[in-house]
N, CA, C, O and CB atoms as a CASP TS submission, in Angstrom:
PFRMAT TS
TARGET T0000
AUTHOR 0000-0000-0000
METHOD Language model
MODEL 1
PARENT N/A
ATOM      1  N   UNK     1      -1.454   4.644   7.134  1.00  0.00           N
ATOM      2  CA  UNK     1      -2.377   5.647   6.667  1.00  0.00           C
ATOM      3  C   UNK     1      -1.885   7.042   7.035  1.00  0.00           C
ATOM      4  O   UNK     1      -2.244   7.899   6.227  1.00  0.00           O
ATOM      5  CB  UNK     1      -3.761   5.398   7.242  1.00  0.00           C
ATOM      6  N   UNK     2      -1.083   7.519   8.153  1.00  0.00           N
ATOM      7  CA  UNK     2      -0.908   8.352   8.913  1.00  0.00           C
ATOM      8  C   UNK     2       0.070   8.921   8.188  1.00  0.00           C
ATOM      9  O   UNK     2       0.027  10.126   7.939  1.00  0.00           O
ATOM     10  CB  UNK     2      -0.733   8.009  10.153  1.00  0.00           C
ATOM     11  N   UNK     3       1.362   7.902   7.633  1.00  0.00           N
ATOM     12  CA  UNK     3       2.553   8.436   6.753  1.00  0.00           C
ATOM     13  C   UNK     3       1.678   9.213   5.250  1.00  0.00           C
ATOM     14  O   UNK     3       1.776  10.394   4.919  1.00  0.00           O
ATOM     15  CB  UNK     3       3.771   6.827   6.254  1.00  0.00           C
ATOM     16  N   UNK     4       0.883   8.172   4.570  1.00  0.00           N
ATOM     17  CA  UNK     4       0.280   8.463   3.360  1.00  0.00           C
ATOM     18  C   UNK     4      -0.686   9.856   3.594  1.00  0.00           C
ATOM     19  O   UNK     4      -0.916  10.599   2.640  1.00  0.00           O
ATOM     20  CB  UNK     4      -0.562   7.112   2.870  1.00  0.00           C
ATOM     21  N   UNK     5      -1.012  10.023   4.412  1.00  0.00           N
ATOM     22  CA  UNK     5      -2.289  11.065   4.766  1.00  0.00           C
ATOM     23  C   UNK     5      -1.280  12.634   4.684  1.00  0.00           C
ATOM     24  O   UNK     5      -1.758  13.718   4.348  1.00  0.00           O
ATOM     25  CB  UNK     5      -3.186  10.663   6.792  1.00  0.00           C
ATOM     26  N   UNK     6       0.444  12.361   5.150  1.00  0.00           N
ATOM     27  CA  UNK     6       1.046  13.912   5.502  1.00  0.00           C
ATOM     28  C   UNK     6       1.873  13.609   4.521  1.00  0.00           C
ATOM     29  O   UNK     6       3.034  14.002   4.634  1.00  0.00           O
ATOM     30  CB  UNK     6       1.764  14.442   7.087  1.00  0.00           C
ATOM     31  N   UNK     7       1.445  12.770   3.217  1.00  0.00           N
ATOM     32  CA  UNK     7       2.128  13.441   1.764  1.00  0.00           C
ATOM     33  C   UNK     7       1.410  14.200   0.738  1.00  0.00           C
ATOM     34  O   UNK     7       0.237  13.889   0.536  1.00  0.00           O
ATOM     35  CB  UNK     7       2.662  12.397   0.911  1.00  0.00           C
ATOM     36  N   UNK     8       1.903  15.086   0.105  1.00  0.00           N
ATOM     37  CA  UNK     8       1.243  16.070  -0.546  1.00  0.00           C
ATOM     38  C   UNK     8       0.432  15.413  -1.751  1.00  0.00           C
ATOM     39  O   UNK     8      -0.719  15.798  -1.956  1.00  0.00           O
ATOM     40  CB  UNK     8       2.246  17.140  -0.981  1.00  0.00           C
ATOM     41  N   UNK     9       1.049  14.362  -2.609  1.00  0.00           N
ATOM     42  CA  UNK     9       1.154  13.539  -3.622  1.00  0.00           C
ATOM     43  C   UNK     9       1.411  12.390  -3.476  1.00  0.00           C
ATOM     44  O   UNK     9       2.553  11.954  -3.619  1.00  0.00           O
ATOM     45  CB  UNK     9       1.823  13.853  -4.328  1.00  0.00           C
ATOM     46  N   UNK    10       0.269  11.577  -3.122  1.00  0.00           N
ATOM     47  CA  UNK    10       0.982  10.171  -3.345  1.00  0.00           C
ATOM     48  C   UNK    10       0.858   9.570  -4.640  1.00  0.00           C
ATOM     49  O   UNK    10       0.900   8.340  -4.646  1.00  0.00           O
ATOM     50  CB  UNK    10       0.471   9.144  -2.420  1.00  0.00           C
ATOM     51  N   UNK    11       0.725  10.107  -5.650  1.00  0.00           N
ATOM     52  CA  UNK    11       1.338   9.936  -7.095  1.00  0.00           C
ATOM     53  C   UNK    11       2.222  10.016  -7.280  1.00  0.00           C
ATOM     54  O   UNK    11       2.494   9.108  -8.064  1.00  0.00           O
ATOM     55  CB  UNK    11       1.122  10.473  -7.933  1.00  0.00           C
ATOM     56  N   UNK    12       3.230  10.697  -7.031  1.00  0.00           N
ATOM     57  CA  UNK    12       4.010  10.960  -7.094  1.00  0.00           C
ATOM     58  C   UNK    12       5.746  10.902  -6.096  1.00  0.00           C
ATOM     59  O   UNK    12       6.848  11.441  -5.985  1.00  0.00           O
ATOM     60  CB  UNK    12       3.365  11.658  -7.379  1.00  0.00           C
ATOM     61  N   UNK    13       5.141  10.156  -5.746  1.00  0.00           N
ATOM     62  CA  UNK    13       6.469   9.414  -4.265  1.00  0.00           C
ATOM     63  C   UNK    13       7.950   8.854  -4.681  1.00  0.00           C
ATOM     64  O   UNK    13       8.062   7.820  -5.340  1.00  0.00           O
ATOM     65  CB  UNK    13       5.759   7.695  -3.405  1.00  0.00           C
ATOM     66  N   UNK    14       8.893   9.493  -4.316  1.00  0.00           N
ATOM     67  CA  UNK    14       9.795   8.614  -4.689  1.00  0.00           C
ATOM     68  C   UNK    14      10.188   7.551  -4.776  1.00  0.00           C
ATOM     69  O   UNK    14       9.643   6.759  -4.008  1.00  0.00           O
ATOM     70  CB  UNK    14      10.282   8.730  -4.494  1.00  0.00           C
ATOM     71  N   UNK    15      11.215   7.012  -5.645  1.00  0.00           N
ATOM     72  CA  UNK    15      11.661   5.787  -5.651  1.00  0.00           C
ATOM     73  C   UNK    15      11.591   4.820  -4.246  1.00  0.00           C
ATOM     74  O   UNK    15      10.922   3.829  -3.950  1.00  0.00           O
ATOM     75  CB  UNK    15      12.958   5.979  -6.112  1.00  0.00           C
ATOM     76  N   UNK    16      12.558   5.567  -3.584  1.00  0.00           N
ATOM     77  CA  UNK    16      13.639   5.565  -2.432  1.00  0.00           C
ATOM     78  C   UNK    16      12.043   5.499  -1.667  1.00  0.00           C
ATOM     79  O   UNK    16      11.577   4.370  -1.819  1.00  0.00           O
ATOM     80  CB  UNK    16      15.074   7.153  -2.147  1.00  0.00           C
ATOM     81  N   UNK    17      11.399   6.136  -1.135  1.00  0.00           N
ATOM     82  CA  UNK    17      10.158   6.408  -0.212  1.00  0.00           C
ATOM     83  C   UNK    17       9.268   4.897  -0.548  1.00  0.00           C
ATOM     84  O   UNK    17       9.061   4.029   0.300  1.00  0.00           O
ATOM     85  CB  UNK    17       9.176   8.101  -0.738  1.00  0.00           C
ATOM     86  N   UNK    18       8.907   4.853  -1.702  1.00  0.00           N
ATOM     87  CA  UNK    18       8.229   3.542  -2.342  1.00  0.00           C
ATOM     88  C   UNK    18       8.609   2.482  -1.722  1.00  0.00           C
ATOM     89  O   UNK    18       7.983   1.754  -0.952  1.00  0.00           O
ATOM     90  CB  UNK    18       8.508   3.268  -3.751  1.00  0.00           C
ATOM     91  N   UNK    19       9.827   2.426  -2.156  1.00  0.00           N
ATOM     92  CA  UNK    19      10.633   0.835  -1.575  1.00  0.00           C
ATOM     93  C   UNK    19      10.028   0.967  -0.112  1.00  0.00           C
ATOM     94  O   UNK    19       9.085   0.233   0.184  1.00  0.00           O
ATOM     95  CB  UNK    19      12.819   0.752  -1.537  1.00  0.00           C
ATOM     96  N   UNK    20      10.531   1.872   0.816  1.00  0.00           N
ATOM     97  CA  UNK    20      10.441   1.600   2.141  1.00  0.00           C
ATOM     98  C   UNK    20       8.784   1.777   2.483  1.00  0.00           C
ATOM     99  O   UNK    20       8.624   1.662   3.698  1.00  0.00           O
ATOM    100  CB  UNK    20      11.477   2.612   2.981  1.00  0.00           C
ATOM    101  N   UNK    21       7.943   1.940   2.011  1.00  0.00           N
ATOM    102  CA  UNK    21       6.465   2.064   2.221  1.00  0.00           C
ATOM    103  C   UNK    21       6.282   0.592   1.984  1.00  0.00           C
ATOM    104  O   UNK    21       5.732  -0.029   2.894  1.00  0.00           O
ATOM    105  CB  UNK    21       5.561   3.157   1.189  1.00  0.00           C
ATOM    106  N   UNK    22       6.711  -0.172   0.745  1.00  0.00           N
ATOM    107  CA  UNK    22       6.308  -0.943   0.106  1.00  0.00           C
ATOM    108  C   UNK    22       6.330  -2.343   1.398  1.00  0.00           C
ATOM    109  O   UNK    22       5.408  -3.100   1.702  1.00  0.00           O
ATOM    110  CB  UNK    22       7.168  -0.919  -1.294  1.00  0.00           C
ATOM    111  N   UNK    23       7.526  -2.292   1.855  1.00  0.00           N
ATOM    112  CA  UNK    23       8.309  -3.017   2.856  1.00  0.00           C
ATOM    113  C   UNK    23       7.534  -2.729   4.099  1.00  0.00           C
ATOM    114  O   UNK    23       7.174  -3.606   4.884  1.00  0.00           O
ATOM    115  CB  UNK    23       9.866  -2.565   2.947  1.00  0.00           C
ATOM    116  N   UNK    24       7.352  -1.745   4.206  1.00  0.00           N
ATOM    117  CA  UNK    24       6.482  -1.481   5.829  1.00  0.00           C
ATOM    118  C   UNK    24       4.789  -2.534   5.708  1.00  0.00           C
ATOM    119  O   UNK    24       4.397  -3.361   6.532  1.00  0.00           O
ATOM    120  CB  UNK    24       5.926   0.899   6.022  1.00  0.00           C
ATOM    121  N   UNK    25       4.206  -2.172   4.610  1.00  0.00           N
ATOM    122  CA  UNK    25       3.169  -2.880   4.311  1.00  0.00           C
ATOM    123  C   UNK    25       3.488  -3.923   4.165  1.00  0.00           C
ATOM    124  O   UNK    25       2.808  -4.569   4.962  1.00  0.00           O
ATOM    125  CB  UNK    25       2.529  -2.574   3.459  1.00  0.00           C
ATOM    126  N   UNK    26       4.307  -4.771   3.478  1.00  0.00           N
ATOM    127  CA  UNK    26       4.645  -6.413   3.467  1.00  0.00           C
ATOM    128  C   UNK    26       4.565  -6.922   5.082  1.00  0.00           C
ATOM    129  O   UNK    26       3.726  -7.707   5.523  1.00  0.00           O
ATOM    130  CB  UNK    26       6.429  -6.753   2.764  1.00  0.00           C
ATOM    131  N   UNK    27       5.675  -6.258   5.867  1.00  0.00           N
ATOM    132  CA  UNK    27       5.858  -6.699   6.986  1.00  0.00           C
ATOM    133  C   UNK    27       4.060  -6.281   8.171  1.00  0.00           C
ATOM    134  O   UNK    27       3.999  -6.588   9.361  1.00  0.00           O
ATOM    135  CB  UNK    27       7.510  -5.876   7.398  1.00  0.00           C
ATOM    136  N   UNK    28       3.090  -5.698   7.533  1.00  0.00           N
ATOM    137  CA  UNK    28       2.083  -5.333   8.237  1.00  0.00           C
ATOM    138  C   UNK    28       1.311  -6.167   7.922  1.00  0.00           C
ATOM    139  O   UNK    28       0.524  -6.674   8.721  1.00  0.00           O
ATOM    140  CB  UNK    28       1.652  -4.172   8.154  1.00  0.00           C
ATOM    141  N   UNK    29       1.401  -6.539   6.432  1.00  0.00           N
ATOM    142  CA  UNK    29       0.559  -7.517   5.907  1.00  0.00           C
ATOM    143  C   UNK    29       0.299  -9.237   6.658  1.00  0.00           C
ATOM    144  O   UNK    29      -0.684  -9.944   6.880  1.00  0.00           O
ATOM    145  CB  UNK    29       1.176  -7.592   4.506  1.00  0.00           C
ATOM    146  N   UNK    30       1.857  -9.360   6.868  1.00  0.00           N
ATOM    147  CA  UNK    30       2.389 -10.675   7.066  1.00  0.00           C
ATOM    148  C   UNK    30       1.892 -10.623   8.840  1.00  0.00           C
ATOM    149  O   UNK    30       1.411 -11.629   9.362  1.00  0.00           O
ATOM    150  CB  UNK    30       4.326 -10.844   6.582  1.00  0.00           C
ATOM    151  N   UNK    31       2.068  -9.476   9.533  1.00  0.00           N
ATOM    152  CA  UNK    31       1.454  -9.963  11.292  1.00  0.00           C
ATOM    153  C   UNK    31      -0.335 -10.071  11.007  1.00  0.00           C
ATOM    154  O   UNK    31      -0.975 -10.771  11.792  1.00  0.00           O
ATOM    155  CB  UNK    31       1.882  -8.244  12.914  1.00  0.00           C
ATOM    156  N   UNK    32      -1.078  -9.352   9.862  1.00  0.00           N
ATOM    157  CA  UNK    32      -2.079  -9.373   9.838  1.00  0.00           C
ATOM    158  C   UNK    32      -2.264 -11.181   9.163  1.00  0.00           C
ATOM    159  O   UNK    32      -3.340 -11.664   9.515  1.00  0.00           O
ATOM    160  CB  UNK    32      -2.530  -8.016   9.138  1.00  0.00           C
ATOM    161  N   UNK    33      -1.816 -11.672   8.722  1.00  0.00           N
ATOM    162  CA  UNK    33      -1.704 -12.724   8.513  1.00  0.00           C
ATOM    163  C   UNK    33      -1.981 -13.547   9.339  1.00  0.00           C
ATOM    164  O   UNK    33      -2.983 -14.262   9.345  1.00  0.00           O
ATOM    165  CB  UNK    33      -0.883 -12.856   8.172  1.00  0.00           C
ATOM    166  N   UNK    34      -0.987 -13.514  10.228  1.00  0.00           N
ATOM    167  CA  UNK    34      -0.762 -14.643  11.156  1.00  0.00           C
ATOM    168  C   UNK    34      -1.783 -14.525  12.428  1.00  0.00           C
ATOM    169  O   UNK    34      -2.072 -15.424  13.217  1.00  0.00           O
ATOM    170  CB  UNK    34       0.820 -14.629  11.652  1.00  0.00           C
ATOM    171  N   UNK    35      -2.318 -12.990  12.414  1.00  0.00           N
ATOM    172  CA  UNK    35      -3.372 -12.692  13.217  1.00  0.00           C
ATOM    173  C   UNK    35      -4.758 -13.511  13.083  1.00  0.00           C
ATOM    174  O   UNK    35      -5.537 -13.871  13.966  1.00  0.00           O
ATOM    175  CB  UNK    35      -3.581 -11.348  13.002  1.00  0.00           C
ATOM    176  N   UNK    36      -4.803 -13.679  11.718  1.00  0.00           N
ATOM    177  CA  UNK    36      -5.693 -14.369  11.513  1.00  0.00           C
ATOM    178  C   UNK    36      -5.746 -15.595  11.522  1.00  0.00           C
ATOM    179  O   UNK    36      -6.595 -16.350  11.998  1.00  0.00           O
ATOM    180  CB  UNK    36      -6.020 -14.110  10.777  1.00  0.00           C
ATOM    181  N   UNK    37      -4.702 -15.814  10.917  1.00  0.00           N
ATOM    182  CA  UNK    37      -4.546 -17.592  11.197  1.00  0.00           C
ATOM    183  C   UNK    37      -4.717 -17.977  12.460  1.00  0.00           C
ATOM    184  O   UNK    37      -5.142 -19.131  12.409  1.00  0.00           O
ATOM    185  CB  UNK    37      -3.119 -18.251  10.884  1.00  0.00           C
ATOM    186  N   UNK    38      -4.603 -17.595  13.680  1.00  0.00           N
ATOM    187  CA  UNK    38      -4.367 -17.917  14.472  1.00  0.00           C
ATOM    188  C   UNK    38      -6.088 -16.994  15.258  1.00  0.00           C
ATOM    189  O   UNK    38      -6.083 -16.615  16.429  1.00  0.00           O
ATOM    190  CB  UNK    38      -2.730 -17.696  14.693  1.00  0.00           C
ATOM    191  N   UNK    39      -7.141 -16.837  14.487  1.00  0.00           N
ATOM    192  CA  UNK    39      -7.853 -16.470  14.956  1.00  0.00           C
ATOM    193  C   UNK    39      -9.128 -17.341  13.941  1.00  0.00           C
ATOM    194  O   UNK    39     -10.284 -17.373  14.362  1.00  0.00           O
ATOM    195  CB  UNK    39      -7.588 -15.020  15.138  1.00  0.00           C
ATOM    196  N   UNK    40      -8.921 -17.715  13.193  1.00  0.00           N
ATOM    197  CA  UNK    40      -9.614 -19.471  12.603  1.00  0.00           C
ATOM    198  C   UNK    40      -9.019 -20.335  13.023  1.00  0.00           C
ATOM    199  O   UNK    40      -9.373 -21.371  12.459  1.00  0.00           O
ATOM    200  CB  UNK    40      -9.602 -19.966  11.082  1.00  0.00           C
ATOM    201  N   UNK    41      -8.256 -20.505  13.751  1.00  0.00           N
ATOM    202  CA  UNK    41      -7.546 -21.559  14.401  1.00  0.00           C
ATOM    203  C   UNK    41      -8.890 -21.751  15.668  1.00  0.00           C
ATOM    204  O   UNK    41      -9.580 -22.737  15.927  1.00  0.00           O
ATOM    205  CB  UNK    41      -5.712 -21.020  14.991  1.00  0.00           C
ATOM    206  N   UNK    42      -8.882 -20.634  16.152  1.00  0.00           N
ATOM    207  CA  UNK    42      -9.616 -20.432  17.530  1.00  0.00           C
ATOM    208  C   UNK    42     -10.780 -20.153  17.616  1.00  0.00           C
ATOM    209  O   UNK    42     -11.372 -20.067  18.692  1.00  0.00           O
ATOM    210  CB  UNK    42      -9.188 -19.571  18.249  1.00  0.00           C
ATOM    211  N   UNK    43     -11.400 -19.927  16.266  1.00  0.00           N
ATOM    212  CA  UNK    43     -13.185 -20.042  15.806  1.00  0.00           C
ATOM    213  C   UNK    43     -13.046 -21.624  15.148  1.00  0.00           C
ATOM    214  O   UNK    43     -14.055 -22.317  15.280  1.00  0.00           O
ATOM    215  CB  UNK    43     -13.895 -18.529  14.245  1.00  0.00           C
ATOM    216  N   UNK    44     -11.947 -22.207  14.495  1.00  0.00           N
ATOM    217  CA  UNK    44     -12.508 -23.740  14.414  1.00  0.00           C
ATOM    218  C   UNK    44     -12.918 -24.406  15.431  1.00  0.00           C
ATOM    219  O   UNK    44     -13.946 -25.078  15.350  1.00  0.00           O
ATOM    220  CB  UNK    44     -11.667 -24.602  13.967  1.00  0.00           C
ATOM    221  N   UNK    45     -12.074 -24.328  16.741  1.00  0.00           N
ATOM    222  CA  UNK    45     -11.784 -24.983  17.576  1.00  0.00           C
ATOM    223  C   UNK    45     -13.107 -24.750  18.850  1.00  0.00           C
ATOM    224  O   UNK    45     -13.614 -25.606  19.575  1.00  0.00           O
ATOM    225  CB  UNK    45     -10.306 -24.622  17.826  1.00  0.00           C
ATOM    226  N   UNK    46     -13.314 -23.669  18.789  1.00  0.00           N
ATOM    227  CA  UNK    46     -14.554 -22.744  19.887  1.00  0.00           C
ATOM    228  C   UNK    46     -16.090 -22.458  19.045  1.00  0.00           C
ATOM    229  O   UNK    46     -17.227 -22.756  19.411  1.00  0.00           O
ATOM    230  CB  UNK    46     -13.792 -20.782  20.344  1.00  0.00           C
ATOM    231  N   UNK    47     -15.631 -21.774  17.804  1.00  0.00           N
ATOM    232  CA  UNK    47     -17.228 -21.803  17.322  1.00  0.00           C
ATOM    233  C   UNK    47     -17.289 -21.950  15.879  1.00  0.00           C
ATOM    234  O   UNK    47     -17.185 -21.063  15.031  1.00  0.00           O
ATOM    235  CB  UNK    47     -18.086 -20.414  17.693  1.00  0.00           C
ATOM    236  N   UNK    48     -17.486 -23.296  15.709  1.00  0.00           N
ATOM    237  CA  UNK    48     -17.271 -23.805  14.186  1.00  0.00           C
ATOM    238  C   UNK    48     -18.457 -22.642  13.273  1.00  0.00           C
ATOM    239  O   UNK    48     -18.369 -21.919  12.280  1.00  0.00           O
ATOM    240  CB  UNK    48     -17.810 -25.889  14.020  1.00  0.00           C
ATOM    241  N   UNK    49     -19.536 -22.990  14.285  1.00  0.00           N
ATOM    242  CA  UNK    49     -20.593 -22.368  13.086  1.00  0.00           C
ATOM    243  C   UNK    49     -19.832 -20.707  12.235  1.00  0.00           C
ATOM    244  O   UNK    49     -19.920 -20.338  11.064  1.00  0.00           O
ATOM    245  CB  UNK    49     -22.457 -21.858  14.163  1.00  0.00           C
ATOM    246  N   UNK    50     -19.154 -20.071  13.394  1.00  0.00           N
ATOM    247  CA  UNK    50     -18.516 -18.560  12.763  1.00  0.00           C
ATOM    248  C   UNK    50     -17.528 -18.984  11.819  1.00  0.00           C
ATOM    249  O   UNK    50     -17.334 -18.387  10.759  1.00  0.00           O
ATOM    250  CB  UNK    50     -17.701 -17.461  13.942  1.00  0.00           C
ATOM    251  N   UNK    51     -16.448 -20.736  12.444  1.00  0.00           N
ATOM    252  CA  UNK    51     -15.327 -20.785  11.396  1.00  0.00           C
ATOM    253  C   UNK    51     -16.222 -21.264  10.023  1.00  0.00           C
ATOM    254  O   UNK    51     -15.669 -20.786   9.033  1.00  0.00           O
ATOM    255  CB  UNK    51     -13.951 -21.996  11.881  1.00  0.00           C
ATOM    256  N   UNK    52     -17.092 -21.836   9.754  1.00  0.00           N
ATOM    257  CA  UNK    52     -17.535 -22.253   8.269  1.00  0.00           C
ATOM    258  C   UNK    52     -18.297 -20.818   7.603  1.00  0.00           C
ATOM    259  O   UNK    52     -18.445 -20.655   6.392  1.00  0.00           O
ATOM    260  CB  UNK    52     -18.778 -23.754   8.342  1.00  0.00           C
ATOM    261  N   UNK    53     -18.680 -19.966   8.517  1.00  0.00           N
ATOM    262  CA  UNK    53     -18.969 -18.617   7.785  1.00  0.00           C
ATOM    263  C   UNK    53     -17.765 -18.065   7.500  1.00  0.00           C
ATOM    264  O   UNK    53     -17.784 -17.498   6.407  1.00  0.00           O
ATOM    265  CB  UNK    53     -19.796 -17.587   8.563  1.00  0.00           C
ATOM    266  N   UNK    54     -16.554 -18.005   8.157  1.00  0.00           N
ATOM    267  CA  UNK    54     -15.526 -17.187   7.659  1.00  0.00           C
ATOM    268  C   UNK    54     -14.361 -17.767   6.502  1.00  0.00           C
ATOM    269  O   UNK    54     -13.553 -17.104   5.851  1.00  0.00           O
ATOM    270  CB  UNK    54     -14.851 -16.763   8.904  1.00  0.00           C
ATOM    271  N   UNK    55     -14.593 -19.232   6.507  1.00  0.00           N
ATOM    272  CA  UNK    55     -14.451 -20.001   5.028  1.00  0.00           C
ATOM    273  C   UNK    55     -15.248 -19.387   3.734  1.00  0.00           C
ATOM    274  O   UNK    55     -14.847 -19.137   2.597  1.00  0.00           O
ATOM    275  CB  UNK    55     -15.049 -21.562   5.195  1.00  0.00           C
ATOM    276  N   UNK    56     -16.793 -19.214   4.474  1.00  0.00           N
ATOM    277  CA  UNK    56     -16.880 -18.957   3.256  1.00  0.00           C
ATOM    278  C   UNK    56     -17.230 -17.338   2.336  1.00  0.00           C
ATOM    279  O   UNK    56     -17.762 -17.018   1.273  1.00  0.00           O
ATOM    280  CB  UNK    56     -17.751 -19.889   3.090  1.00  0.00           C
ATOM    281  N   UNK    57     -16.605 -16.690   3.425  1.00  0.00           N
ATOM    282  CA  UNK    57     -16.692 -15.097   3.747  1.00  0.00           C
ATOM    283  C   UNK    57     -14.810 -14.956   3.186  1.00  0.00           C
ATOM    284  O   UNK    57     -14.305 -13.834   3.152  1.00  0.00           O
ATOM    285  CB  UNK    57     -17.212 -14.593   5.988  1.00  0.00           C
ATOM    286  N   UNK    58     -14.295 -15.725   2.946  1.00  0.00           N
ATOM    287  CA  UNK    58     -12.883 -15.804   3.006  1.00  0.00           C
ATOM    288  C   UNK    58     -12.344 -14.747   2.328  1.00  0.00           C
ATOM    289  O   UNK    58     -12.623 -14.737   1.129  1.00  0.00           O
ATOM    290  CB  UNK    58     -12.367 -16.998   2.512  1.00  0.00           C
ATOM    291  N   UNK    59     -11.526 -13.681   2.805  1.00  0.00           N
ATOM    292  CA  UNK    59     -10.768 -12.423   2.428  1.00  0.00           C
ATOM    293  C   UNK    59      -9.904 -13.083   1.447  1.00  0.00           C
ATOM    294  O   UNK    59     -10.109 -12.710   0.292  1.00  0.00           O
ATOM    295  CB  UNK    59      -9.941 -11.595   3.668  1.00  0.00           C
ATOM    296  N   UNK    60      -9.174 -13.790   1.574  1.00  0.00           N
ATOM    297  CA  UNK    60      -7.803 -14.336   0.594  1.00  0.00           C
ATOM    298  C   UNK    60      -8.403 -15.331  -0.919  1.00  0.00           C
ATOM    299  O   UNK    60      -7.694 -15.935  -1.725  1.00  0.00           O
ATOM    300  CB  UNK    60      -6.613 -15.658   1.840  1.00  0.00           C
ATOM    301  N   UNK    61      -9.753 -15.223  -0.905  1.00  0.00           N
ATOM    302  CA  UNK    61     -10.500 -16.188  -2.042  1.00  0.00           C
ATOM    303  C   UNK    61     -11.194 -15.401  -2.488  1.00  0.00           C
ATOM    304  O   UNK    61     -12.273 -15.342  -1.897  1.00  0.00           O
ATOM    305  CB  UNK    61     -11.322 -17.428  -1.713  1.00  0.00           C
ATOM    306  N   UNK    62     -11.045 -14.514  -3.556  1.00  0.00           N
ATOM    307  CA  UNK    62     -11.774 -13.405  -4.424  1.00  0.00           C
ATOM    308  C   UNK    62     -13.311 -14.171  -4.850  1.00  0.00           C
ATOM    309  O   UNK    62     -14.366 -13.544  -4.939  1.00  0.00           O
ATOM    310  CB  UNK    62     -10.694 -12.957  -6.004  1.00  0.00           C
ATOM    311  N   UNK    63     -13.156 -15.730  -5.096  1.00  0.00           N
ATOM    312  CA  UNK    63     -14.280 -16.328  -5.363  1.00  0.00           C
ATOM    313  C   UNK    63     -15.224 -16.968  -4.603  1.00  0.00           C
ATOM    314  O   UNK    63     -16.022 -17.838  -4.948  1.00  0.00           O
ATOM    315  CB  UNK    63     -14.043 -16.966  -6.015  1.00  0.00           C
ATOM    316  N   UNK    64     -14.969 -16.184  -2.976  1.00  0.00           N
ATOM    317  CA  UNK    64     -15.625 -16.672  -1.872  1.00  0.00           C
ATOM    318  C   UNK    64     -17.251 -16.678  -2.189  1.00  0.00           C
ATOM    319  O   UNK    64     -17.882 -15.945  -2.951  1.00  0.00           O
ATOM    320  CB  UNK    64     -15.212 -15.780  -0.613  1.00  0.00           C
ATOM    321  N   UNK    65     -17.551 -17.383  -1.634  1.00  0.00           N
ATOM    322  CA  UNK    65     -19.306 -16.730  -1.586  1.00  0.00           C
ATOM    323  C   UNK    65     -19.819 -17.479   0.059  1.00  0.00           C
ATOM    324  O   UNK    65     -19.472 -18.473   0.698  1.00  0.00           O
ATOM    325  CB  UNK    65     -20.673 -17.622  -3.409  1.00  0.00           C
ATOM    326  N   UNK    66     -20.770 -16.415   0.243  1.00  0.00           N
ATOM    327  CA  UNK    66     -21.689 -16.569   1.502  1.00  0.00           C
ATOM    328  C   UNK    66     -22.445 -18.163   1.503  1.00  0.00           C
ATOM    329  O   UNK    66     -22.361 -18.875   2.503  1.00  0.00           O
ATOM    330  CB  UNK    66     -22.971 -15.240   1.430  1.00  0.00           C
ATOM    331  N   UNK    67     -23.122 -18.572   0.363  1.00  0.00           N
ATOM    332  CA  UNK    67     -23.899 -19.330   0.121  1.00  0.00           C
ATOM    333  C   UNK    67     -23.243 -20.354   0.212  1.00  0.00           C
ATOM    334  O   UNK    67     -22.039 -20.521   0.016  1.00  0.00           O
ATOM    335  CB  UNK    67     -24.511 -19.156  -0.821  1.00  0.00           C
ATOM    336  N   UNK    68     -24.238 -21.262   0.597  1.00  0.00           N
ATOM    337  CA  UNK    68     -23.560 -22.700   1.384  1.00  0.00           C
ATOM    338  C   UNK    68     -23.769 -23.970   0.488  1.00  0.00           C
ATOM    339  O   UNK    68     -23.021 -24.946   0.530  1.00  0.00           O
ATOM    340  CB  UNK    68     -24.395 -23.089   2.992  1.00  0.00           C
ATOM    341  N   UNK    69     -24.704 -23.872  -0.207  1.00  0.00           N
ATOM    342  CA  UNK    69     -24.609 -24.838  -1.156  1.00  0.00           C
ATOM    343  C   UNK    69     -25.298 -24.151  -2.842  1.00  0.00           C
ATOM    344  O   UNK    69     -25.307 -24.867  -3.843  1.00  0.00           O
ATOM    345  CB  UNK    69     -25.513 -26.233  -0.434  1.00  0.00           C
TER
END
């Protein structure tokens, strides 16, 4: 946010700048990933009732829903 916030235009970004933004976010994406995995790992295991809300609260399933049946 901090890089994007001290550009004048982010419409307008170079090629060269793109690629390496693009890449910084993949690799941010991917620890946020595993952050999580490894944090339903540890609400299955400790407090199911939060892991079956966050199944069905699920960030990565656009067709999540709250509702349980």
């Amino acid at each position: 946010m901090e890089e994007l916030a001290c550009r004048d235009d982010v419409k307008n970004i170079p090629q060269l700048d793109r690629n390496y933004l693009a890449n910084n976010f993949k690799r941010a994406y991917q620890l946020l990933i595993n952050e999580w995995l490894d944090y339903m790992r540890y609400l299955k295991e400790s407090c199911p009732f939060l892991f079956h809300l966050a199944m069905r609260t699920n960030l990565f399933d656009c067709s999540a829903s709250i509702t349980v049946g």
